[in-house]
TORKOL-4160 file (C-alpha; in steps of 0.2 Angstrom, whole numbers, padded with zeros to 4 digits, m for minus):
103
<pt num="1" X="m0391" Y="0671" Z="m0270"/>
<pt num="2" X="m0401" Y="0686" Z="m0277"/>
<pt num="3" X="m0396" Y="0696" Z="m0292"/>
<pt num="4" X="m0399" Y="0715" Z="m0292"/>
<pt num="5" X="m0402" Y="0725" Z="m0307"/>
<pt num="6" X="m0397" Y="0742" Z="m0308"/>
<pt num="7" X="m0406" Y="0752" Z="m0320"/>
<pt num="8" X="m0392" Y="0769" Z="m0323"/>
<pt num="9" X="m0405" Y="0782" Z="m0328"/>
<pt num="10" X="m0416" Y="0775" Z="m0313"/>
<pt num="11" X="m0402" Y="0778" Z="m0300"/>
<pt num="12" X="m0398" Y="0798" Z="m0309"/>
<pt num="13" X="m0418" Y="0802" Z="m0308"/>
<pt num="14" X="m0418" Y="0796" Z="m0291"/>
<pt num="15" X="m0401" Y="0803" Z="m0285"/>
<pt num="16" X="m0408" Y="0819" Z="m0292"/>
<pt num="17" X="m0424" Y="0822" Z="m0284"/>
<pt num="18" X="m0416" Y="0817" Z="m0268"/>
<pt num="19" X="m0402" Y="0832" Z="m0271"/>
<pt num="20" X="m0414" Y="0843" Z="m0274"/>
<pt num="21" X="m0426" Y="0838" Z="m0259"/>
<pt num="22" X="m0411" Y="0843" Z="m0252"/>
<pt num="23" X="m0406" Y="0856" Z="m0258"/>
<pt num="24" X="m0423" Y="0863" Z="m0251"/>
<pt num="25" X="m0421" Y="0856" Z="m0234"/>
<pt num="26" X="m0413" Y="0863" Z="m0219"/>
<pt num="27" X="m0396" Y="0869" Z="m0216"/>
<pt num="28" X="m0390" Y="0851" Z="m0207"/>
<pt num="29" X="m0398" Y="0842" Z="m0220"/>
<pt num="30" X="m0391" Y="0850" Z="m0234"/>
<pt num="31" X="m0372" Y="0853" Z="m0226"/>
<pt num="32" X="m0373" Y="0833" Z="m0225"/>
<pt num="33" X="m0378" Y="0832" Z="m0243"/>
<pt num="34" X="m0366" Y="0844" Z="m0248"/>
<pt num="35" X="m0352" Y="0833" Z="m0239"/>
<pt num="36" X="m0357" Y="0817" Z="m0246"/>
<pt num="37" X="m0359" Y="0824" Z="m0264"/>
<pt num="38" X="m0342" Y="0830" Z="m0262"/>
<pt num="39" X="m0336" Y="0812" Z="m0257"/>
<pt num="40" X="m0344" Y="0802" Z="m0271"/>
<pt num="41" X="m0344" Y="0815" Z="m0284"/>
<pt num="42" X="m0328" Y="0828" Z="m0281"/>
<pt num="43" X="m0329" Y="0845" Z="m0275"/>
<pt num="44" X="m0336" Y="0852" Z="m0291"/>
<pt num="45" X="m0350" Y="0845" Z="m0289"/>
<pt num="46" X="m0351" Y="0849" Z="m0272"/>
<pt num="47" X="m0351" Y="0867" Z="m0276"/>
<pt num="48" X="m0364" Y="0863" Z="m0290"/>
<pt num="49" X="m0374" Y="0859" Z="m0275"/>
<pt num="50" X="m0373" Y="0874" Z="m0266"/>
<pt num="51" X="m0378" Y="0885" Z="m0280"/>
<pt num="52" X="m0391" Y="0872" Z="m0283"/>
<pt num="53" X="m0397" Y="0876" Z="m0266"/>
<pt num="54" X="m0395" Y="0896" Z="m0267"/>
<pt num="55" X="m0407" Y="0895" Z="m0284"/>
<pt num="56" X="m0419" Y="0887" Z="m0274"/>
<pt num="57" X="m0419" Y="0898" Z="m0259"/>
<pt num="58" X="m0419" Y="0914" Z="m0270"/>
<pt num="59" X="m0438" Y="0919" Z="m0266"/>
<pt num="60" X="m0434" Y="0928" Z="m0286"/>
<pt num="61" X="m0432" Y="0911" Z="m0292"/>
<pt num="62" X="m0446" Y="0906" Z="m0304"/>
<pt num="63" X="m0458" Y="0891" Z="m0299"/>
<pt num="64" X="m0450" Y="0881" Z="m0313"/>
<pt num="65" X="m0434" Y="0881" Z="m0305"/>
<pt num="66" X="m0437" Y="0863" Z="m0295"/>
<pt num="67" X="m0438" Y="0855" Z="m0311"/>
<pt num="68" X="m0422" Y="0864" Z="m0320"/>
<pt num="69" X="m0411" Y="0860" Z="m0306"/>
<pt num="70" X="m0419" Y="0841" Z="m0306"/>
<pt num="71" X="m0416" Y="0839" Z="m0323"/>
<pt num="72" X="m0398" Y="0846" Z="m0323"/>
<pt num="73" X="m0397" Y="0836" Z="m0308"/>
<pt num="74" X="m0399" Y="0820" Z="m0320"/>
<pt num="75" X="m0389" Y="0824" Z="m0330"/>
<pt num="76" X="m0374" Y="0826" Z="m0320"/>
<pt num="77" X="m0376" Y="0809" Z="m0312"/>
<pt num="78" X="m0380" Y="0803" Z="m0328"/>
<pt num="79" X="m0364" Y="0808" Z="m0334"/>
<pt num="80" X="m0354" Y="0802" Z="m0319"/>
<pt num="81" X="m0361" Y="0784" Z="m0319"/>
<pt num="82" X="m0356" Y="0782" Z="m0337"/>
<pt num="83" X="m0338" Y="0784" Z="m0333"/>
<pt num="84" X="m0340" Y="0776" Z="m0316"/>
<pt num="85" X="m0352" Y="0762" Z="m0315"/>
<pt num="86" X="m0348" Y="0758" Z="m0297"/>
<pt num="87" X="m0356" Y="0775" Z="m0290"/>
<pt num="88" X="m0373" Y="0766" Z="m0292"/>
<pt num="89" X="m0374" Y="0757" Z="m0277"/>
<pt num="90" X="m0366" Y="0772" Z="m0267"/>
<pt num="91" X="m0378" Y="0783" Z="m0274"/>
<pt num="92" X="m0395" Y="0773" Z="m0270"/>
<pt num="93" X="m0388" Y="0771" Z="m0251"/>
<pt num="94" X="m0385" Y="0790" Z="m0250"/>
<pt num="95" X="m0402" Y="0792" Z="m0259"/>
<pt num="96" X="m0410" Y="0782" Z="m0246"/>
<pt num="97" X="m0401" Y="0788" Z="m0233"/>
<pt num="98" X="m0407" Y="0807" Z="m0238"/>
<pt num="99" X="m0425" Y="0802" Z="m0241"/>
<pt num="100" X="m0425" Y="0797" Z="m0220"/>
<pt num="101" X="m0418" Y="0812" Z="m0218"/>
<pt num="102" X="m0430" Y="0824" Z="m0224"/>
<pt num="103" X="m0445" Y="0810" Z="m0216"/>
């Protein structure tokens, strides 16, 4: 039997720069990401996303906007495994899942 340890701020840090990767991607991509941050984190979030993704296209948008949005990005999931522990292990399969997505 093998013991798995999940670290929260590990799982927000990684969940983040996956979101944002894909936030940055492709239109597929990102509508998939959309859907499934919607299904694990509730439509607020999801719409968070989408104005996550229009900061990032904005060709105004300062370089330092990557790392903003990451680190609101954090916070938010963060927040959301404090008050629901069990979103960890649906978040690293979605994280890993997006990470083959963008190759």
């Amino acid at each position: 039997m093998s013991l798995t340890v999940t670290h929260p701020p590990r799982v927000a840090w990684d969940t983040a720069l996956a979101l944002v990767e894909a936030a940055r991607a492709d239109d597929a991509t990102a509508s998939w990401c959309r859907d499934w941050v919607a299904d694990l984190l509730g439509v607020t979030q999801a719409s968070a996303f989408l104005a996550t993704r229009r900061r990032l296209t904005d060709a105004a948008a300062a370089a330092s906007e990557v790392q903003v949005q990451e680190g609101l990005w954090r916070v938010r999931i963060q927040d959301a495994l404090a008050a629901r522990p069990d979103l960890a292990e649906p978040l690293l399969d979605r994280v890993a899942e997006t990470r083959a997505r963008l190759g």
